[in-house]
N, CA and C atoms of all chains as a GROMACS GRO file, in nm:
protein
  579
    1UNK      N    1  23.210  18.927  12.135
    1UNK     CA    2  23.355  18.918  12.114
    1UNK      C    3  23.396  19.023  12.010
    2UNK      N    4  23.500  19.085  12.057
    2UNK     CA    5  23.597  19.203  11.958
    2UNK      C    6  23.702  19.163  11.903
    3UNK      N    7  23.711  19.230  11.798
    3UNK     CA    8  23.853  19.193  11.702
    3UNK      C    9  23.972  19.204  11.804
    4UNK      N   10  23.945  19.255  11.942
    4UNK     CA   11  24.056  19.218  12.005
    4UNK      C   12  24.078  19.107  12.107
    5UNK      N   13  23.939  19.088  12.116
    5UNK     CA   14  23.934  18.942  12.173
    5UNK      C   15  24.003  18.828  12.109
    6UNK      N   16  23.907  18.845  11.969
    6UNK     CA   17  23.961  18.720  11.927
    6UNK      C   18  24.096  18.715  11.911
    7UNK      N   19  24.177  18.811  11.894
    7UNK     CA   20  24.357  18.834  11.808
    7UNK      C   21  24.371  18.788  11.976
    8UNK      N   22  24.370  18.807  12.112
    8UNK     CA   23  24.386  18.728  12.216
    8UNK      C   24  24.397  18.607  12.274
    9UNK      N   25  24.223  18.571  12.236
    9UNK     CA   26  24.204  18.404  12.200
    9UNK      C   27  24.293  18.328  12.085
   10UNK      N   28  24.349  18.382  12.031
   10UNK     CA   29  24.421  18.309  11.858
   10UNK      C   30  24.588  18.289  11.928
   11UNK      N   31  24.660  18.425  11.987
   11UNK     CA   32  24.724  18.430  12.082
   11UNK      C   33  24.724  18.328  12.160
   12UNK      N   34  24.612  18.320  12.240
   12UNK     CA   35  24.614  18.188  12.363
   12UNK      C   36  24.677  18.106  12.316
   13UNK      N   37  24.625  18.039  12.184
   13UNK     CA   38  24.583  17.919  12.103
   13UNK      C   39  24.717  17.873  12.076
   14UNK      N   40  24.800  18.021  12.035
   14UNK     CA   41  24.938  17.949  11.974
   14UNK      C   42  25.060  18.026  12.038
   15UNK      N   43  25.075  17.978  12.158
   15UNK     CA   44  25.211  17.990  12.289
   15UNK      C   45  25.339  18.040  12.157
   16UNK      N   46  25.347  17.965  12.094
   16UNK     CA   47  25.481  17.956  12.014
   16UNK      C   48  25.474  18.090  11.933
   17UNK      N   49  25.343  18.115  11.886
   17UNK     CA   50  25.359  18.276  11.832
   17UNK      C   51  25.345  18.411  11.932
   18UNK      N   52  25.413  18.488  11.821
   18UNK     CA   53  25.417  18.620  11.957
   18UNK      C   54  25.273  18.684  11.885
   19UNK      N   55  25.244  18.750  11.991
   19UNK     CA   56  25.069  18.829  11.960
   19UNK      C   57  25.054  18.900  11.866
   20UNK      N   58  25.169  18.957  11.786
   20UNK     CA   59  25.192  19.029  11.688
   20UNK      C   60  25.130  18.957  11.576
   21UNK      N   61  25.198  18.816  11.521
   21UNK     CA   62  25.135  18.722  11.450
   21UNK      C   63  24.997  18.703  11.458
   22UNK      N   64  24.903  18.665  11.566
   22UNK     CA   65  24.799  18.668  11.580
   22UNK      C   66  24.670  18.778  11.495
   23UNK      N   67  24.811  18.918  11.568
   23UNK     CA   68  24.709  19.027  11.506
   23UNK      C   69  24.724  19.075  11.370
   24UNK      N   70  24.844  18.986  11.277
   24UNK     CA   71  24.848  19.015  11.138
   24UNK      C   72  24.761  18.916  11.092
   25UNK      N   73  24.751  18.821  11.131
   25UNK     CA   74  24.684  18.681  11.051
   25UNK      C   75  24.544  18.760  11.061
   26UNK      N   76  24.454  18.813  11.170
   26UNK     CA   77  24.356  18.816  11.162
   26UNK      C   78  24.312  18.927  11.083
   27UNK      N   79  24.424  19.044  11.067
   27UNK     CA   80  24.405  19.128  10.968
   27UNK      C   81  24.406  19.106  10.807
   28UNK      N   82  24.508  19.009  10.816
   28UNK     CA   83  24.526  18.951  10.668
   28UNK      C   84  24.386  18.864  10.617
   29UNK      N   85  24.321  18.769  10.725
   29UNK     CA   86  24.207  18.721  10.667
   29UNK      C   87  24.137  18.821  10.673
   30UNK      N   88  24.105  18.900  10.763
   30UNK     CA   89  23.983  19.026  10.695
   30UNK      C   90  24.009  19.097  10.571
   31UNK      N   91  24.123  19.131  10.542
   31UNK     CA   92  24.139  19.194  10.414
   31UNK      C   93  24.100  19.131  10.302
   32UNK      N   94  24.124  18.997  10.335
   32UNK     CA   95  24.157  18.884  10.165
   32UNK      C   96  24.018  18.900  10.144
   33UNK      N   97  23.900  18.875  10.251
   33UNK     CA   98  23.796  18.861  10.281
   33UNK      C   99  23.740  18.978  10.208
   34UNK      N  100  23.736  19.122  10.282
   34UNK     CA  101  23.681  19.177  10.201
   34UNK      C  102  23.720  19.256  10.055
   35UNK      N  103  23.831  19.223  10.033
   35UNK     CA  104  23.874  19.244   9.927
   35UNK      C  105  23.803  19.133   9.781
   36UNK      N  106  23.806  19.001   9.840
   36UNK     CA  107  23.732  18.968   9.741
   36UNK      C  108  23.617  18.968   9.703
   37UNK      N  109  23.529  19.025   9.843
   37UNK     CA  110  23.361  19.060   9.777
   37UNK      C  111  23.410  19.164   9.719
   38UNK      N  112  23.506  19.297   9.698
   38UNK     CA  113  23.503  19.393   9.638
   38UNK      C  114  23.529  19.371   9.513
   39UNK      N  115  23.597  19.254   9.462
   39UNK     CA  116  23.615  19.227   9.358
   39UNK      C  117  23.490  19.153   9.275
   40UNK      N  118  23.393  19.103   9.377
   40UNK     CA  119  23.270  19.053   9.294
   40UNK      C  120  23.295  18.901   9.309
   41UNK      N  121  23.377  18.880   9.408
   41UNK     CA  122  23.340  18.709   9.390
   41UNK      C  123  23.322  18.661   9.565
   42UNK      N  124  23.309  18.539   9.572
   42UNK     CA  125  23.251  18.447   9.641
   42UNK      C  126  23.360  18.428   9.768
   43UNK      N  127  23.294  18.410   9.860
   43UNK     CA  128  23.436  18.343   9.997
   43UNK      C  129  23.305  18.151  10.033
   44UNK      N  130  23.370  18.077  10.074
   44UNK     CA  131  23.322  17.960  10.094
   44UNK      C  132  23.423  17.930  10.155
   45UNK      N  133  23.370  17.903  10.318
   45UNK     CA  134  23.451  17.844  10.444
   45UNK      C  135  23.344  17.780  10.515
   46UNK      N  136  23.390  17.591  10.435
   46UNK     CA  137  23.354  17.506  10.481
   46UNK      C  138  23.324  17.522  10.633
   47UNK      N  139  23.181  17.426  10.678
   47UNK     CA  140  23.148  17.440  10.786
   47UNK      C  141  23.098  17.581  10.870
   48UNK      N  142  23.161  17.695  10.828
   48UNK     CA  143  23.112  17.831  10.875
   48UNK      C  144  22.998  17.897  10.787
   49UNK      N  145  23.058  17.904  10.650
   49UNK     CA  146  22.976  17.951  10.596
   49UNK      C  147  22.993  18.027  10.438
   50UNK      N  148  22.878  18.098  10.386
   50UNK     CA  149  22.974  18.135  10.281
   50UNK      C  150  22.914  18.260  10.276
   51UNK      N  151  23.044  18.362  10.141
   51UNK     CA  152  22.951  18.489  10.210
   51UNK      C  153  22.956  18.545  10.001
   52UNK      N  154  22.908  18.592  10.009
   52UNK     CA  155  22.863  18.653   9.812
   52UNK      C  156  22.786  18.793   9.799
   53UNK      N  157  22.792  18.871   9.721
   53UNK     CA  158  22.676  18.975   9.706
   53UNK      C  159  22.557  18.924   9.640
   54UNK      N  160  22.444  19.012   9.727
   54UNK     CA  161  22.359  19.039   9.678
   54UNK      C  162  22.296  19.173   9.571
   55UNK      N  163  22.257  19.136   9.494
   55UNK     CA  164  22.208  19.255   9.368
   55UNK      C  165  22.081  19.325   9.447
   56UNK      N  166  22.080  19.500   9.458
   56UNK     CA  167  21.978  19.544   9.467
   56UNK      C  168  21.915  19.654   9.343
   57UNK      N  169  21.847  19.664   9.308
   57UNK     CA  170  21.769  19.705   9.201
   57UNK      C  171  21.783  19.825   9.222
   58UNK      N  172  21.765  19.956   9.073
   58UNK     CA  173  21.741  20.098   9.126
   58UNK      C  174  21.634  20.120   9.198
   59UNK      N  175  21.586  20.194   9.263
   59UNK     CA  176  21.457  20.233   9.314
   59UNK      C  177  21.439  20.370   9.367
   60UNK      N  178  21.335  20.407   9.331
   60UNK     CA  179  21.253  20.559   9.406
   60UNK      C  180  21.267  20.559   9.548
   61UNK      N  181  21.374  20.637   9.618
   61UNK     CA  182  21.373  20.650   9.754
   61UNK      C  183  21.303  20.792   9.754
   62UNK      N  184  21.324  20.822   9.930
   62UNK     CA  185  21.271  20.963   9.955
   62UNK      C  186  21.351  21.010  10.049
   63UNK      N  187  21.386  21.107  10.044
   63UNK     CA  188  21.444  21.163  10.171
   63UNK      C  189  21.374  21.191  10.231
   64UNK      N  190  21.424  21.141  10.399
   64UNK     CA  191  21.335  21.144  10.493
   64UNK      C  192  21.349  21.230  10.542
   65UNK      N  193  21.401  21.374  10.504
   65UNK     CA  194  21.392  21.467  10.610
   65UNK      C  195  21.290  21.616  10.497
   66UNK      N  196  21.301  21.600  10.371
   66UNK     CA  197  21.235  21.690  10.306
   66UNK      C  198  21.093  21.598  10.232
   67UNK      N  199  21.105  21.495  10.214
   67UNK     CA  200  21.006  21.416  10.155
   67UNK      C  201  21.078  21.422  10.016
   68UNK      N  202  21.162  21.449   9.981
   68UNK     CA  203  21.176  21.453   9.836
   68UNK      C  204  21.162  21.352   9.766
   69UNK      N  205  21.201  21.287   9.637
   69UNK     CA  206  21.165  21.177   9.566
   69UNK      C  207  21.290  21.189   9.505
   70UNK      N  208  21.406  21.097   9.525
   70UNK     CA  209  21.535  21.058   9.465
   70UNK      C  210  21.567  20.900   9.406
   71UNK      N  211  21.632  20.940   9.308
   71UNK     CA  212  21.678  20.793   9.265
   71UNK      C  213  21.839  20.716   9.300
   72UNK      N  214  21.716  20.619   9.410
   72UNK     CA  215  21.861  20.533   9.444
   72UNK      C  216  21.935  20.448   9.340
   73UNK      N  217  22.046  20.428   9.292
   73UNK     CA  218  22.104  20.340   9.213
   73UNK      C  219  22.117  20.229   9.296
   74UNK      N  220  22.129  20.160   9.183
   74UNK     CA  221  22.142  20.016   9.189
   74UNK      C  222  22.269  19.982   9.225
   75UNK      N  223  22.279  19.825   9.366
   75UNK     CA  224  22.400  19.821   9.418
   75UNK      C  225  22.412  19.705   9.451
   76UNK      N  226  22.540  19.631   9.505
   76UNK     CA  227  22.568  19.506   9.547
   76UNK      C  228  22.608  19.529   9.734
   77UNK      N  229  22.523  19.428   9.785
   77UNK     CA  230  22.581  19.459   9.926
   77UNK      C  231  22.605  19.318   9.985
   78UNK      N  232  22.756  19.319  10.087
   78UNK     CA  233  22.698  19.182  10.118
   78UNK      C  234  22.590  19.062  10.153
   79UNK      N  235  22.647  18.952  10.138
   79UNK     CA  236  22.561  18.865  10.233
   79UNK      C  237  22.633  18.732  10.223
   80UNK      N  238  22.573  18.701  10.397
   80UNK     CA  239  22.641  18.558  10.437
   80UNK      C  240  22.520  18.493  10.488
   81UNK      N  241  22.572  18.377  10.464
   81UNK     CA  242  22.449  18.213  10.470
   81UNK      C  243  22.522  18.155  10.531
   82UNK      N  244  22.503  18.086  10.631
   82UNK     CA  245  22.578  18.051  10.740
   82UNK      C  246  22.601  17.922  10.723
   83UNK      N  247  22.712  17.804  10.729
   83UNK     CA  248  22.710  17.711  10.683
   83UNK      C  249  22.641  17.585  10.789
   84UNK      N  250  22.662  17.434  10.769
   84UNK     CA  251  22.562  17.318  10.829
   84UNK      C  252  22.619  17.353  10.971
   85UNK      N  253  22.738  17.340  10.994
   85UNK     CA  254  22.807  17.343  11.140
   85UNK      C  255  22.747  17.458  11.212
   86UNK      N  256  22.805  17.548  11.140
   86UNK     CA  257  22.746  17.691  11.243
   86UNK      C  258  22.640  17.645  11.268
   87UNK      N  259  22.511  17.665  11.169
   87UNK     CA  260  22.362  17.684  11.195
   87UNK      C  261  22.343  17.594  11.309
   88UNK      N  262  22.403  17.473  11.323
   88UNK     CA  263  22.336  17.385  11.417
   88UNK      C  264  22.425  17.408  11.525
   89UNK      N  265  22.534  17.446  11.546
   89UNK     CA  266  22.599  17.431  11.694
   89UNK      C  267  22.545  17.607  11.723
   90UNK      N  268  22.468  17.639  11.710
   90UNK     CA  269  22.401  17.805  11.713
   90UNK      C  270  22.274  17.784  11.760
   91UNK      N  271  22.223  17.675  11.712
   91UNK     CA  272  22.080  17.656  11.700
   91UNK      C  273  22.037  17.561  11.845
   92UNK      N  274  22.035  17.631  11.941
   92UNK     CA  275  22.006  17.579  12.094
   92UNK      C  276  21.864  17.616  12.103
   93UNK      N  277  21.777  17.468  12.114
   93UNK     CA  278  21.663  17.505  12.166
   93UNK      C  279  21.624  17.469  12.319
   94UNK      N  280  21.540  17.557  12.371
   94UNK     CA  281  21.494  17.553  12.483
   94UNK      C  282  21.373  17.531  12.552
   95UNK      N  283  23.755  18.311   9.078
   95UNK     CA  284  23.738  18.226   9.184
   95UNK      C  285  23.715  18.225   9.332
   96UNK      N  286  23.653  18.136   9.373
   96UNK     CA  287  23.602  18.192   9.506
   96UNK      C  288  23.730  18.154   9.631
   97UNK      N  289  23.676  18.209   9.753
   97UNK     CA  290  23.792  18.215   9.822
   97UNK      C  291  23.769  18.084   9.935
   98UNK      N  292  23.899  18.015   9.990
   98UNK     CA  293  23.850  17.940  10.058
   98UNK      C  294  23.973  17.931  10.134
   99UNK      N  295  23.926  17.857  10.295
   99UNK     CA  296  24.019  17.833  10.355
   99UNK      C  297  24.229  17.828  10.299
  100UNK      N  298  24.210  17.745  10.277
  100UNK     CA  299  24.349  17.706  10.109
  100UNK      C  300  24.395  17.820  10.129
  101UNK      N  301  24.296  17.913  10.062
  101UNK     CA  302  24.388  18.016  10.030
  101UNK      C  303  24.399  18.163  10.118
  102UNK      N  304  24.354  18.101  10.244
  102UNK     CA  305  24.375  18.248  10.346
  102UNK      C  306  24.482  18.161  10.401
  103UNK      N  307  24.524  18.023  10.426
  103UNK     CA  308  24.661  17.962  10.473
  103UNK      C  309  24.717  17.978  10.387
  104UNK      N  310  24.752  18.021  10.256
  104UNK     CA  311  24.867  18.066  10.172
  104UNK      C  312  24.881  18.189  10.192
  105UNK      N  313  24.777  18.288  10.252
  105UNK     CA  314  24.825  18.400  10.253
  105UNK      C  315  24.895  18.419  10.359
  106UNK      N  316  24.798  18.350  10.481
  106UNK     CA  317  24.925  18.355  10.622
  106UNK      C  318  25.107  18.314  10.632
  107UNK      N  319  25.070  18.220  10.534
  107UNK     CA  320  25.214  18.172  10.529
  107UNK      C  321  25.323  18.273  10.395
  108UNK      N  322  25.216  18.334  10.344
  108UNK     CA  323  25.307  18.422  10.255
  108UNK      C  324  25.346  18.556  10.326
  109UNK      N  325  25.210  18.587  10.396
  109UNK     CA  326  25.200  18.752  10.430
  109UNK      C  327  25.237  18.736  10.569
  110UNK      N  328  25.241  18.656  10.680
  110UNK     CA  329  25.263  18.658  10.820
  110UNK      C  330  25.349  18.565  10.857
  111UNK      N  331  25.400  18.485  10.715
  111UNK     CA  332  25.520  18.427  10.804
  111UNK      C  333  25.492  18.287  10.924
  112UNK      N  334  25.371  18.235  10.918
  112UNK     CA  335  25.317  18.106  10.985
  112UNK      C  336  25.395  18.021  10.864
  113UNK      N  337  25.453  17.940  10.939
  113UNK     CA  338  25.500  17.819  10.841
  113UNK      C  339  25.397  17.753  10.824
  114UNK      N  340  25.310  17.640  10.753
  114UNK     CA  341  25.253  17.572  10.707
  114UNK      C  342  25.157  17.492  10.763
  115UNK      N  343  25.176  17.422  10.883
  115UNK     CA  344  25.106  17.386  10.946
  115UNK      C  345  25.024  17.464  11.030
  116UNK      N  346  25.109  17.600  11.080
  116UNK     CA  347  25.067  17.722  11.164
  116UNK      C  348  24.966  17.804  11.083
  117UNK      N  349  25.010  17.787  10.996
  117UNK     CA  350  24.872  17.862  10.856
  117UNK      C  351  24.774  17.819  10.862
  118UNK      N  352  24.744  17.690  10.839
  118UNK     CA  353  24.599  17.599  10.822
  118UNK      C  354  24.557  17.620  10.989
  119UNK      N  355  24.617  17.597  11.067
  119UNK     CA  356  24.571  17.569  11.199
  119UNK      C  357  24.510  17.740  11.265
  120UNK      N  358  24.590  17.823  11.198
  120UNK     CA  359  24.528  17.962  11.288
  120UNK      C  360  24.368  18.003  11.178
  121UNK      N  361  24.393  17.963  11.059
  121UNK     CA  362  24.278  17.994  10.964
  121UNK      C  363  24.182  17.896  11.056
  122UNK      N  364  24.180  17.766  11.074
  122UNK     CA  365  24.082  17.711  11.135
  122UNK      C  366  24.004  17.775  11.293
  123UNK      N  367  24.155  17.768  11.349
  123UNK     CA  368  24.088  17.829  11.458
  123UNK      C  369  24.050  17.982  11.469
  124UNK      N  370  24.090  18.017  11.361
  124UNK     CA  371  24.011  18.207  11.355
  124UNK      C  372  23.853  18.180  11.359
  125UNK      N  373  23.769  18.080  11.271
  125UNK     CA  374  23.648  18.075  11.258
  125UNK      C  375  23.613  17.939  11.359
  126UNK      N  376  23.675  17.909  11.402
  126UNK     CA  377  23.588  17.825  11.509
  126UNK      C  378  23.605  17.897  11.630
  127UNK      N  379  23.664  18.029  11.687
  127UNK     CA  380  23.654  18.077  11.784
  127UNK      C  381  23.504  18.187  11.763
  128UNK      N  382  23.498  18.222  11.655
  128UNK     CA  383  23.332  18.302  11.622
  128UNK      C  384  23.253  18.200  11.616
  129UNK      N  385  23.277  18.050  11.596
  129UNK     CA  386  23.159  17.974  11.601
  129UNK      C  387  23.150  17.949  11.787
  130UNK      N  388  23.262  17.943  11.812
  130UNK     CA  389  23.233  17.933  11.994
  130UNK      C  390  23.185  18.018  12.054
  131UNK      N  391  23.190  18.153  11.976
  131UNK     CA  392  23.170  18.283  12.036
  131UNK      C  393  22.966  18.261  12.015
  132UNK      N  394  22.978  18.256  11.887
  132UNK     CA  395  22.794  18.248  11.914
  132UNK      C  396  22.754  18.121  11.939
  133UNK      N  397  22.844  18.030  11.922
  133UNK     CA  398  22.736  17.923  11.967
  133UNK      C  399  22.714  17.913  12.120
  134UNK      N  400  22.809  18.044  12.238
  134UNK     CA  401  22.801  18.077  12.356
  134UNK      C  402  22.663  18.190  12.370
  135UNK      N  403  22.635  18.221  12.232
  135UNK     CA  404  22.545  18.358  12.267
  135UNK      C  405  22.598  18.461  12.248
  136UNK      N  406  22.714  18.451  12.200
  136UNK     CA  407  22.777  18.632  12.192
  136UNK      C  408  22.786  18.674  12.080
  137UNK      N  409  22.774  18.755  12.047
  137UNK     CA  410  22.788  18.823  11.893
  137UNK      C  411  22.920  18.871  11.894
  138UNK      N  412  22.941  18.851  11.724
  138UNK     CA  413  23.128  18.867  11.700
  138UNK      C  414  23.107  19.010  11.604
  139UNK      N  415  23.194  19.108  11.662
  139UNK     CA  416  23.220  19.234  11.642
  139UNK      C  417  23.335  19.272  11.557
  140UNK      N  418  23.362  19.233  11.457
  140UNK     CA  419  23.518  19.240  11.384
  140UNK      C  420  23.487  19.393  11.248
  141UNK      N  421  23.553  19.478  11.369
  141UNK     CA  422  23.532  19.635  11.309
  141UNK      C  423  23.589  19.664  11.191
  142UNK      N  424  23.506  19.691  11.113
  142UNK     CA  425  23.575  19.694  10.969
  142UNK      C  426  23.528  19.628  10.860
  143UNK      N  427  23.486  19.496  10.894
  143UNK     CA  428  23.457  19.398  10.850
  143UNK      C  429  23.295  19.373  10.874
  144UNK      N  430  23.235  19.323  11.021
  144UNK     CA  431  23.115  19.355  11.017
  144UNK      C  432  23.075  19.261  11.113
  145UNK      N  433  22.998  19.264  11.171
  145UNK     CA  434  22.897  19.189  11.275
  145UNK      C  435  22.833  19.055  11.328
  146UNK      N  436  22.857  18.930  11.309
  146UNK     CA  437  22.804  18.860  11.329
  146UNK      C  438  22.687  18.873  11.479
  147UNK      N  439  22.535  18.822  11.445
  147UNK     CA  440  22.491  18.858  11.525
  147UNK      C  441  22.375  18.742  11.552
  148UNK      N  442  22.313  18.678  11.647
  148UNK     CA  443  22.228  18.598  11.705
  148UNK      C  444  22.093  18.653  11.696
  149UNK      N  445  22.010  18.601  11.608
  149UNK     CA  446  21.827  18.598  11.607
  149UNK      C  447  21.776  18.506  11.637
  150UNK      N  448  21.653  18.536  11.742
  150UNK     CA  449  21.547  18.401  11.781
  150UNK      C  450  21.458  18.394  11.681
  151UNK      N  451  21.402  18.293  11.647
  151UNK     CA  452  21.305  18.316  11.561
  151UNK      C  453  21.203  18.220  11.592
  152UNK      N  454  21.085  18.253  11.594
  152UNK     CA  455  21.005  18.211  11.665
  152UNK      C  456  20.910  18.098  11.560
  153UNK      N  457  20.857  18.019  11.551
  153UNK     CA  458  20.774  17.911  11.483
  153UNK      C  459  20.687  17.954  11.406
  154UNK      N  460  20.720  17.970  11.266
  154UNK     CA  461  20.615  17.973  11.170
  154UNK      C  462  20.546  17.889  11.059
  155UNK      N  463  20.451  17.908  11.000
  155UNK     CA  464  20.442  17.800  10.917
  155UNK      C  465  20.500  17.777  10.791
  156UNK      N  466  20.519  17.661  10.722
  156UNK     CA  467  20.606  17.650  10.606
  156UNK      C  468  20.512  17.555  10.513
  157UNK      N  469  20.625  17.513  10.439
  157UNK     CA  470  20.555  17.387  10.315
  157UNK      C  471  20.659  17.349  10.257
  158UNK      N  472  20.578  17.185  10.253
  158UNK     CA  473  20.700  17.109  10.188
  158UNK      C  474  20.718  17.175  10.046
  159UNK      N  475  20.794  17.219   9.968
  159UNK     CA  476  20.805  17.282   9.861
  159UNK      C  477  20.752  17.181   9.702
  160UNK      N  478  20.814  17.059   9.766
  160UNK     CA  479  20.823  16.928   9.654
  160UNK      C  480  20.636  16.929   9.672
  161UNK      N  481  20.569  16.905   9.771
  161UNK     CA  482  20.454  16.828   9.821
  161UNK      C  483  20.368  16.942   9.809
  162UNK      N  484  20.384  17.034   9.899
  162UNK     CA  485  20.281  17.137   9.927
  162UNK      C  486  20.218  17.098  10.046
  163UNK      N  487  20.234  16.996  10.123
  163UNK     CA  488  20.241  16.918  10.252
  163UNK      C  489  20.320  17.083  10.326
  164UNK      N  490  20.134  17.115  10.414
  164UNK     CA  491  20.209  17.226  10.503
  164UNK      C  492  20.288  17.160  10.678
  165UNK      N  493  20.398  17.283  10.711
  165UNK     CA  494  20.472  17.176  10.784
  165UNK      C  495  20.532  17.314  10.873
  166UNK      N  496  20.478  17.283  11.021
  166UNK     CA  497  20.554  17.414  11.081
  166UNK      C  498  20.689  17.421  11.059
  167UNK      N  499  20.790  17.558  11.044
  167UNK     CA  500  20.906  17.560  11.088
  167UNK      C  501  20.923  17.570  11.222
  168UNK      N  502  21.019  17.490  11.292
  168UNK     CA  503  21.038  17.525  11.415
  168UNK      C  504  21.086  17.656  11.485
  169UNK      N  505  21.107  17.687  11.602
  169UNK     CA  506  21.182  17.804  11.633
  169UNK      C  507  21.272  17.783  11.651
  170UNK      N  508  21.405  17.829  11.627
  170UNK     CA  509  21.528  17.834  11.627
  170UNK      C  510  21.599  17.982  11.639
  171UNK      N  511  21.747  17.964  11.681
  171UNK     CA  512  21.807  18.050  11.673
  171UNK      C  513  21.903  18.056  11.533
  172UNK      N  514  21.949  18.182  11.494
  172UNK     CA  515  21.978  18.197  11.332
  172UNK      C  516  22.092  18.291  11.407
  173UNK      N  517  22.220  18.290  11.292
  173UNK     CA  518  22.358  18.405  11.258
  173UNK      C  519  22.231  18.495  11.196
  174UNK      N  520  22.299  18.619  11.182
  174UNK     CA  521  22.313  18.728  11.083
  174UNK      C  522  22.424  18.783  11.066
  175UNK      N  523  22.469  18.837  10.953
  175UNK     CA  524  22.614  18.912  10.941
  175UNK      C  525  22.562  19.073  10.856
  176UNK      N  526  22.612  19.161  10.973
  176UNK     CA  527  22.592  19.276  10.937
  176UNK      C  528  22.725  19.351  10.854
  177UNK      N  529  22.730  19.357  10.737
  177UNK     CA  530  22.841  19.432  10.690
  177UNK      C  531  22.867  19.543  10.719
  178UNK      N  532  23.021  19.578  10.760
  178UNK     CA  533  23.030  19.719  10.820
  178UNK      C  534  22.981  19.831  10.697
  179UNK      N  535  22.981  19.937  10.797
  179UNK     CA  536  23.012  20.066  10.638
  179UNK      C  537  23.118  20.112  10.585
  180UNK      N  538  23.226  20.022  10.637
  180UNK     CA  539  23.354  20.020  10.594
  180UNK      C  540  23.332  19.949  10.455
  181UNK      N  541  23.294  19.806  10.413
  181UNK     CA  542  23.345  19.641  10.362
  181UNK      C  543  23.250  19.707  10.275
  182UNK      N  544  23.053  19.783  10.290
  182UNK     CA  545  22.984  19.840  10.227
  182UNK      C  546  22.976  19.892  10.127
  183UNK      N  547  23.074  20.013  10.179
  183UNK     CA  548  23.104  20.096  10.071
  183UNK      C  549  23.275  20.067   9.958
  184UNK      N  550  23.352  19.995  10.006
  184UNK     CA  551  23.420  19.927   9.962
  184UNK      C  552  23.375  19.816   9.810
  185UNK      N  553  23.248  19.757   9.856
  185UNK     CA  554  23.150  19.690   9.776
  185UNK      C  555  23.142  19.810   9.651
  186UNK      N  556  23.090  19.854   9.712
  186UNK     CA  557  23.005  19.951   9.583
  186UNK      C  558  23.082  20.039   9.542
  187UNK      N  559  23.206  20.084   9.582
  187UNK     CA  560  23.273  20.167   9.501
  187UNK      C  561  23.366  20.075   9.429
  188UNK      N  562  23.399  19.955   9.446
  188UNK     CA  563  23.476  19.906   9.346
  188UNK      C  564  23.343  19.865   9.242
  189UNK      N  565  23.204  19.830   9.292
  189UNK     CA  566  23.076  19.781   9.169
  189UNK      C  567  23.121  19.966   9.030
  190UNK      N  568  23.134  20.019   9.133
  190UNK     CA  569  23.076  20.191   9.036
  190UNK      C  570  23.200  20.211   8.987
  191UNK      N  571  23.315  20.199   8.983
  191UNK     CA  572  23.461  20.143   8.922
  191UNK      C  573  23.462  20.068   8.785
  192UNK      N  574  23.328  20.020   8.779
  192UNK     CA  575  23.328  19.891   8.619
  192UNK      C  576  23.234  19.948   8.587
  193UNK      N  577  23.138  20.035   8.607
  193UNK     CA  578  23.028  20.092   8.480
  193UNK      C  579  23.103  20.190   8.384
   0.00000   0.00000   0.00000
């Protein structure tokens, strides 16, 4: 599914709004979204999941095209942990 | 403070104009249509933002942590969320902004 699927499906969902609405709401939650990991804090959406940075350490990389030996700095990148609902309505065994 | 439902329906209803009930109800159903989406098998693609994506994972062994009582994990299927290199670098240039 694509960000234009879903602004479609959200559409479906709500007859009474015009598609326009659909496709601001879903822009507006992506922004809030990643705007606040940029700010360094936490999102927590019960049942889905939650999402926070992770800390990565400096470290000795190499470039892979000369072999060189460079220093990567140290950085925050996302990460999401998926909450009880998701994991289990995801979790189909066979 | 962290972010939560609450307050992406205050933003809808501030920033898009959903009256109140239409706020809570499209925030809900924004993330239960990615939970329908993988819990169908499909991976959710929201460009910009980043990837939700479906892993099998196959049966390994574990331990009770409390016990030390070893205890297979089962195999299951797992999310992953791939952050774009959009949300990425967004991350880290507001981190390199405060040193």
């Amino acid at each position: 599914m694509t960000k234009s699927e879903l602004i479609a499906k959200l559409a479906a969902r709500f007859p009474q709004l015009v598609v326009k609405d659909a496709e601001l709401s879903v822009k507006t939650v992506l922004d809030a979204m990643s705007d606040k990991l940029a700010a360094g804090e936490r999102i927590e959406i019960r049942g889905f999941g939650s999402f926070s940075l992770n800390y990565r350490p400096p470290r000795l990389g190499r470039n892979p095209k000369t072999g060189t030996k460079v220093q990567v700095p140290e950085k925050y990148v996302p990460h999401f942990k998926a909450g009880k609902e998701l994991r289990e309505r995801v979790d189909v065994r066979d | 403070m962290t972010l939560t439902k609450a307050d992406l329906a205050d933003l809808l209803f501030e920033q898009v104009g959903l009256n109140k009930r239409e706020a809570k109800d499209m925030v809900e159903a924004f993330f239960e249509e990615i939970r329908t989406s993988l819990e169908d098998g499909d991976s959710v693609k929201l460009s910009g933002f980043g990837n939700f994506e479906l892993r099998q994972k196959s049966e390994r062994p574990g331990r009770n942590p409390k016990t030390g009582e070893e205890i297979p994990i089962t195999a299951r299927r797992v999310v992953t969320f791939h952050a774009s290199q959009k949300l990425k670098t967004q991350v880290d240039e507001a981190y390199a902004g405060t040193n």
